[in-house]
Every structure is written in structure tokens, then in C-alpha cells.
N, C-alpha and C positions, 0 to 999 in steps of 0.2 A: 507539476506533480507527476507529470508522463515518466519522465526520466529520473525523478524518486524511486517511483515504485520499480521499476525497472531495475535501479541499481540495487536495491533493497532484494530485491530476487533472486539477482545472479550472486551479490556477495555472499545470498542463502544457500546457493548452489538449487534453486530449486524451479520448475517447471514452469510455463505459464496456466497450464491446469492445477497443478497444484496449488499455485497462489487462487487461483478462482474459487475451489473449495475452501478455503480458509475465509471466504468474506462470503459462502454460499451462494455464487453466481457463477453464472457459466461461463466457459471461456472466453465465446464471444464478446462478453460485455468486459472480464479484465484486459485484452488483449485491444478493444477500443481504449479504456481508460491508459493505458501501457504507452496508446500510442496518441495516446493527447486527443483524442476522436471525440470523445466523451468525458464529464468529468463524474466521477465516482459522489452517489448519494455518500451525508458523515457519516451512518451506519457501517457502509463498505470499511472508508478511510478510518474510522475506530477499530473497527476490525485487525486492520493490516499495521495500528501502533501499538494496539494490545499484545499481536501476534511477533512482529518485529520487537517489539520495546523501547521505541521511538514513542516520541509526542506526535500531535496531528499536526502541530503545527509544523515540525520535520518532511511531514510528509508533503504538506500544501505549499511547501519550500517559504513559506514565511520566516522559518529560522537555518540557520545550517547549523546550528548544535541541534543535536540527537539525544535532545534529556530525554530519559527514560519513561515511560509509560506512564502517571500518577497509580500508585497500588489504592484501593480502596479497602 
């Protein structure tokens, strides 16, 4: 998952703060999850496939296809 979210970020061009505001956690805690330290409560991880447009499962590297987020 470390190196999911991690590539998920940069191909976003975006921060490690700013990925932490999109799951409402501080840096600290994406920047363990980033580095494999920690692993992210689903809440987070739902967060960052809703926000990417990835499944969870993309994210928790159970798949390497990138289907899309389910729209409800």
C-alpha cells in the first residue's frame, strides 16, 4: 500500500500535506502510512479511492487494475 499511495500522489503532482488533508489526518500519520510505518484505518484508504478514482482494492495492491471508484 506504502508505494500505492505514494505513486498515487506524485503522478497527482501533489504534496505529502496535501494528500493528509484529503483523508483529514496530519501529515505525520500520511507520511508513516506512505512509508509503510503504519497502515491506514478503511476510512483513510476510502478517502484516497474516492479522491484518486481508484478501488480500494488498487490501493491495498490486491489488484493492479485501477477500476474506478463504485459512483453511488
Amino acid at each position: 500500500m506504502d508505494t500505492r499511495l505514494r505513486d498515487l500522489r506524485e503522478d497527482n503532482d501533489l504534496t505529502q500535506e496535501e494528500c493528509a488533508k484529503i483523508a483529514y489526518i496530519s501529515k505525520k500519520s500520511y507520511i508513516r502510512y506512505e512509508k509503510g510505518e503504519r497502515i491506514p484505518p478503511l476510512d483513510t484508504v476510502k478517502a484516497y479511492a474516492e479522491y484518486y478514482h481508484v478501488s480500494i482494492d488498487y490501493i491495498a495492491k490486491m489488484t493492479d487494475i485501477s477500476q474506478p471508484y463504485p459512483k453511488e
